[in-house]
C-alpha positions, 0 to 999 in steps of 0.5 A: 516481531520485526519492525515492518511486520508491527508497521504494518499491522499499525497502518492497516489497523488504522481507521479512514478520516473523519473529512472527505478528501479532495482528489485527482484522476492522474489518467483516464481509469475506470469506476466501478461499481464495487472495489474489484477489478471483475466489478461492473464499470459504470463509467471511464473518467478522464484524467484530470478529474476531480473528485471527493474521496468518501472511504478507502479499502485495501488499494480502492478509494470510493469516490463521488464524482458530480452526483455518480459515485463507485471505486476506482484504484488507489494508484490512479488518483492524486490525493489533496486539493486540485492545484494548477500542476495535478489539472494541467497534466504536467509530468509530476501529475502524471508521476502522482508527485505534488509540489507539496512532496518536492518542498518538504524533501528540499527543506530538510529533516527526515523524510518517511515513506511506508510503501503504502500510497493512500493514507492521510497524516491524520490516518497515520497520526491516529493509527492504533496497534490491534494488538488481536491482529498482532496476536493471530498473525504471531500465532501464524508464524512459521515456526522450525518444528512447524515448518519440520512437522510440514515438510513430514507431511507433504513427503519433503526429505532433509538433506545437507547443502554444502556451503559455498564460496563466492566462486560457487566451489564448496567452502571448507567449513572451520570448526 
């Protein structure tokens, strides 16, 4: 299996935190009742809003803000505890980037992302393979009988392209 398929069956194996996290609204966004996008809008919430974080699904974090709850995009909130740049609005709040990110990137030592923004180092200290997850998508793959078998069946034929040279003129192939 490559190495950013198992990456990524890990970090959606892996379960939300315990604690309710502190967050910020980075631009006015909308909640919703449910997270999804047709989903009934119960209020717009203006940037700079506090809020707490109570479960997470797919890119949609289900927040508390005062006494009213709903789900609101992933990409619009700023996880951790409010500071004085994610409350004024300067241009690293609105870019979602938290002092926190600036200073560990300038002391050194590896730096890792995985292109999925929302998970806690707690999420991913505690991330656990699904090795049944793992199965079924091996399972799935593509396979070239299968991927043959598929092409007989919808009427695709097979035919030869001929190689090409970088200036698109067919390459002589050695043998």
């Amino acid at each position: 299996m490559p190495p950013r398929a198992l990456l990524l069956a890990l970090l959606l194996a892996a379960g939300t935190a315990d604690a309710a996290e502190q967050g910020v609204i980075i631009s006015a966004t909308d909640l919703r009742e449910r997270p999804f996008l047709d989903a009934a809008k119960l209020e717009r919430l203006p940037g700079k809003t506090q809020l707490e974080v109570l479960a997470r699904q797919a890119g949609w974090l289900q927040v508390r803000v005062g006494e009213r709850s709903g789900w609101v995009r992933m990409l619009s909130v700023r996880l951790g505890a409010p500071t004085a740049e994610t409350t004024s609005g300067g241009w690293m709040a609105r870019l979602g980037i938290g002092p926190g990110r600036i200073r560990a990137a300038s002391q050194g030592g590896p730096t890792v992302t995985t292109g999925i923004r929302g998970l806690s180092v707690v999420e991913l200290e505690n991330a656990r393979p699904d090795l049944e997850q793992v199965k079924r998508m091996r399972e799935s793959m593509a396979t070239p009988a299968r991927a043959k078998a598929h092409a007989v069946q919808v009427g695709l034929a097979e035919y030869e392209v001929p190689l090409l040279d970088e200036h698109g003129k067919p390459a002589e192939v050695k043998q």
